[in-house]
Every structure is written in structure tokens, then in C-alpha cells.
C-alpha positions as CSV (number, residue, x, y, z in Angstrom):
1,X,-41.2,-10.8,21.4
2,X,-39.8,-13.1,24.2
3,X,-36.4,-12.2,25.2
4,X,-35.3,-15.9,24.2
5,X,-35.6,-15.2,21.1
6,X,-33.8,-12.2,21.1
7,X,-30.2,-13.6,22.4
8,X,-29.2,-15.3,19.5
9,X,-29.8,-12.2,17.1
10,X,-27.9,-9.9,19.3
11,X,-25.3,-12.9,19.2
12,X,-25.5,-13.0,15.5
13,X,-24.9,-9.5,14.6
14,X,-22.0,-9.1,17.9
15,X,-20.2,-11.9,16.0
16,X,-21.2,-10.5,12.4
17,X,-19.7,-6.8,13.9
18,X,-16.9,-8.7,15.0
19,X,-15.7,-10.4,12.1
20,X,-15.7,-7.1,10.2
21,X,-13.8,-5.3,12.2
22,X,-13.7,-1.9,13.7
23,X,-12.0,0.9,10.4
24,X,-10.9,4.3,11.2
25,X,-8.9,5.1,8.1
26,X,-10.4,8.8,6.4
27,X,-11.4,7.3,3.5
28,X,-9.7,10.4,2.1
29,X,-8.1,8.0,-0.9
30,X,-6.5,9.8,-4.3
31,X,-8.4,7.2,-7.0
32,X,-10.3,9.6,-8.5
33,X,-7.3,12.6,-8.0
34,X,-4.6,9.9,-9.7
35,X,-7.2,8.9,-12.3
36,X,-5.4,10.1,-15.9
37,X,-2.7,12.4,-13.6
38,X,1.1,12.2,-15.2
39,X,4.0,10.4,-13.9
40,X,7.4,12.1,-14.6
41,X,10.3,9.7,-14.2
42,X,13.1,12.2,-14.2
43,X,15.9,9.5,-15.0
44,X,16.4,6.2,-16.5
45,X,15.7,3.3,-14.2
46,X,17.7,0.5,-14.0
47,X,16.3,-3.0,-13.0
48,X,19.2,-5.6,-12.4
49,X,19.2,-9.0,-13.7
50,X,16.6,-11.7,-12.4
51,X,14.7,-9.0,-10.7
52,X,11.5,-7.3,-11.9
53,X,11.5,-4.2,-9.3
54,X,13.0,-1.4,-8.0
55,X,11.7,0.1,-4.7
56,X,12.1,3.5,-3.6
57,X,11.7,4.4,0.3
58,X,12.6,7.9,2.2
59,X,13.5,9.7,-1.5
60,X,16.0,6.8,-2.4
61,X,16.4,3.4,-4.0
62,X,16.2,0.3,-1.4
63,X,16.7,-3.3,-2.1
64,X,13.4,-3.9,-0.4
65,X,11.1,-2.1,1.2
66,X,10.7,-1.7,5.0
67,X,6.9,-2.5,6.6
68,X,7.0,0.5,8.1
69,X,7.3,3.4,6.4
70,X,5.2,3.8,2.8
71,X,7.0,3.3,-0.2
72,X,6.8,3.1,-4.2
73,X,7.9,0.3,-6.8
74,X,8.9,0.1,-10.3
75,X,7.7,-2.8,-12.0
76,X,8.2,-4.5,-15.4
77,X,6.4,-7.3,-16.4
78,X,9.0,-9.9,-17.3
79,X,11.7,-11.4,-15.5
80,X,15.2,-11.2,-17.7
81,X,18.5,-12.1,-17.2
82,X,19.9,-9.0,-19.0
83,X,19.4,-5.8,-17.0
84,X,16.4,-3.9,-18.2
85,X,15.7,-0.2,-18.1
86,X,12.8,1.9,-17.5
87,X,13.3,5.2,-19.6
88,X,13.1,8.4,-17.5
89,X,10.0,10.4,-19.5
90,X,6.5,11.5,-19.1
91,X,3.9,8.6,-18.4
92,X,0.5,8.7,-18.5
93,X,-1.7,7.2,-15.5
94,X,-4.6,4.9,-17.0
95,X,-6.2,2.6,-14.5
96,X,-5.6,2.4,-10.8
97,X,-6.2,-0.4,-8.4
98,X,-6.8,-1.0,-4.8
99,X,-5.2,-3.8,-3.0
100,X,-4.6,-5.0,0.3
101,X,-1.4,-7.0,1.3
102,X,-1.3,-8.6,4.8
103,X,0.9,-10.6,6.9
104,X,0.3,-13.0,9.1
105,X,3.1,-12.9,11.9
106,X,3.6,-16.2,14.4
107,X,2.3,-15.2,17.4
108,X,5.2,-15.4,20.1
109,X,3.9,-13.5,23.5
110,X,1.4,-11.3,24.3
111,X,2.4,-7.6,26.2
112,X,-0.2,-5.4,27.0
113,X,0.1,-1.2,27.4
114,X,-1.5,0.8,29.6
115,X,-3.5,3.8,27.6
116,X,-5.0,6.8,29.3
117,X,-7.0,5.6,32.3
118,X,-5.8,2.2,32.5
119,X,-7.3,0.8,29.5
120,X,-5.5,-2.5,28.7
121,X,-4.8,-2.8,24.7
122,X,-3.1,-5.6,23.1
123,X,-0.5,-6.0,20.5
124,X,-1.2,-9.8,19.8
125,X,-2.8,-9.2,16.6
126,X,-0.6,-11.6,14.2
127,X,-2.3,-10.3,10.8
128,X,-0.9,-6.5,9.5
129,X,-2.6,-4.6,6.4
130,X,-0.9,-2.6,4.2
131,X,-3.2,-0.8,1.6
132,X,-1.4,-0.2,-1.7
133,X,-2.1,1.5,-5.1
134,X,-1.3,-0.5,-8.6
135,X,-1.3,2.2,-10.9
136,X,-1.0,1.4,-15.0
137,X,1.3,3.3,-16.6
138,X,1.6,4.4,-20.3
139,X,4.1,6.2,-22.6
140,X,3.1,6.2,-26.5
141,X,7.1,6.0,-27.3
142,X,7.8,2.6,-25.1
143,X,5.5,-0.3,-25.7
144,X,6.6,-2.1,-22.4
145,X,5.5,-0.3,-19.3
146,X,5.8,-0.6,-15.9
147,X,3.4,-0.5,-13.1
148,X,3.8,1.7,-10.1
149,X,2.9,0.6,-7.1
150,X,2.9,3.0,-3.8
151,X,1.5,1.0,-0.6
152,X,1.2,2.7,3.5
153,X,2.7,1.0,6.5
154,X,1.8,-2.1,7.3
155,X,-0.5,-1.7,9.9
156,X,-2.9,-3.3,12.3
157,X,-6.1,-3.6,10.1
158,X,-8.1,-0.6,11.8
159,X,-5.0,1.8,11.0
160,X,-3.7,0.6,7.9
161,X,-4.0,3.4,5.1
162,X,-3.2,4.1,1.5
163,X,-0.6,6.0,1.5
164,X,-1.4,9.7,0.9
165,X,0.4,12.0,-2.0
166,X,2.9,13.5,0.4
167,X,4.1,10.3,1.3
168,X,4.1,8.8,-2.5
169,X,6.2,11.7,-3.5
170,X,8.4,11.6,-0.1
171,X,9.1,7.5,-1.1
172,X,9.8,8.5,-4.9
173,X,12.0,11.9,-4.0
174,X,13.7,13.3,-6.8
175,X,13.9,10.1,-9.3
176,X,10.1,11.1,-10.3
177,X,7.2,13.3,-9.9
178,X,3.2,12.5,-9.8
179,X,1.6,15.5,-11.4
180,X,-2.3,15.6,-10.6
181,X,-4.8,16.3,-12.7
């Protein structure tokens, strides 16, 4: 084979490899762990007017939740104008989901570090990924319930992560509990 013909199939499969990106995470994810596990909500959640969330971050309720640390949210799915609550009780996990949220930052400058043995790497990347469980909840005593949803740090794509259990219960502290199966 003529080495003209090989150039553009390396080229195709550098760009193809490029595209994709380079991923590190474990792959150690808790799907198949949270799958049917119990969520205890040890007190009664209160979701204030126009709003359809509470967030929890470092074992305590937040207004919003910081990019860089993990952290859990309460949902409902209605918006109301009259304050709802989420009943503290035993809920039962009963589909999970996978989703990726990302941000696209402007890019402003670019600075470069100096790792190890004067490899150049750059934080110029405008896009962060933050991997996040949606977790279905169900309670045979309250017809409306929330969803629970536990994302990682935002990340540059090749480090972002689902958050692990540790750092689910760590976000949630004492206002709830996920039981495994």
C-alpha cells in the first residue's frame, strides 16, 4: 500500500481520537448499587414559593449549589406559589439516570503550568462536565414525588465523575440517608 494513501487514514482516525476525547474517570459508577436502594429523608423538606428545589452541599441546605464541590437536590415537579413540602419518610429508588451537564465558559486568557518535567498544560478549555445522577423516587403514602438528583464537580471533561456514595451522603448530611441494597 503506497504511503499516500495511508496519510489521510491516520489523519482520519487522529481527528476521530481527537473529537472523543481522552476519559480517565473509574468507571466505578453506583447504577446498579442505587438500583431499588431506600432513601430515608429524616425530616420534612420545605421548598419556598416559586421554586422547585432545594440543594444540599457540605451536609447543609444552600441556595444554590457551588461547581465545585458535589452536591444533592430535592425536586418536585411543579412550580407553586404556596410553599410545598417534601415529607421526611422512607422512599423507594426506582429508575436512575445518567446525565451530563456542561458549561461553556467565555474564554478570557490563556495561562499555562509547569507539571513535572516542564510539561506545559493548559487551562483554556471553556467547556466543564459535571456527571450527575436523576434518581426517581417513590413513597406509596405521597402520590407526588420528588426526584433526587446528586451530580460531581464540574470538571474539565477527562476528570469529571459521578459523584461517589461518600460524597452523596457528605452533600445530603444528616437531613437524609441512601440505604443500599
Amino acid at each position: 500500500m503506497k504511503i499516500s494513501h495511508l496519510v489521510p487514514v491516520i489523519a482520519v482516525i487522529g481527528l476521530t481520537a481527537c473529537q472523543g476525547g481522552f476519559n480517565v474517570r473509574s468507571g466505578d459508577t453506583l447504577f446498579h448499587r442505587l438500583s431499588g436502594a431506600e432513601f430515608i429523608l429524616h425530616r420534612d423538606l420545605t421548598i419556598n414559593p416559586g421554586h422547585v428545589r432545594v440543594v444540599f452541599q457540605d451536609g447543609g441546605l444552600a441556595y444554590a449549589a457551588s461547581e465545585f464541590a458535589p452536591h444533592c437536590e430535592i425536586e418536585v415537579r411543579k412550580i407553586s406559589e404556596q410553599a410545598q413540602t417534601v415529607p421526611a419518610g422512607r422512599y423507594r429508588i426506582i429508575k436512575i439516570r445518567g446525565d451530563i451537564h456542561y458549561v461553556t465558559q467565555p474564554r478570557e486568557r490563556l495561562m499555562l503550568a509547569a507539571l513535572g518535567d516542564m510539561t506545559l498544560a493548559s487551562d483554556s478549555s471553556s467547556e466543564w462536565y459535571m456527571h450527575a445522577y436523576h434518581i426517581t423516587l417513590h413513597a406509596g403514602a405521597h402520590p407526588e414525588t420528588p426526584t433526587l438528583i446528586c451530580g460531581g464537580a464540574y470538571n474539565y471533561p477527562f476528570h469529571a465523575d459521578y459523584p461517589t456514595l461518600q460524597e452523596m451522603q457528605a452533600a445530603l448530611g444528616d437531613y437524609a440517608t441512601l440505604k443500599l441494597r
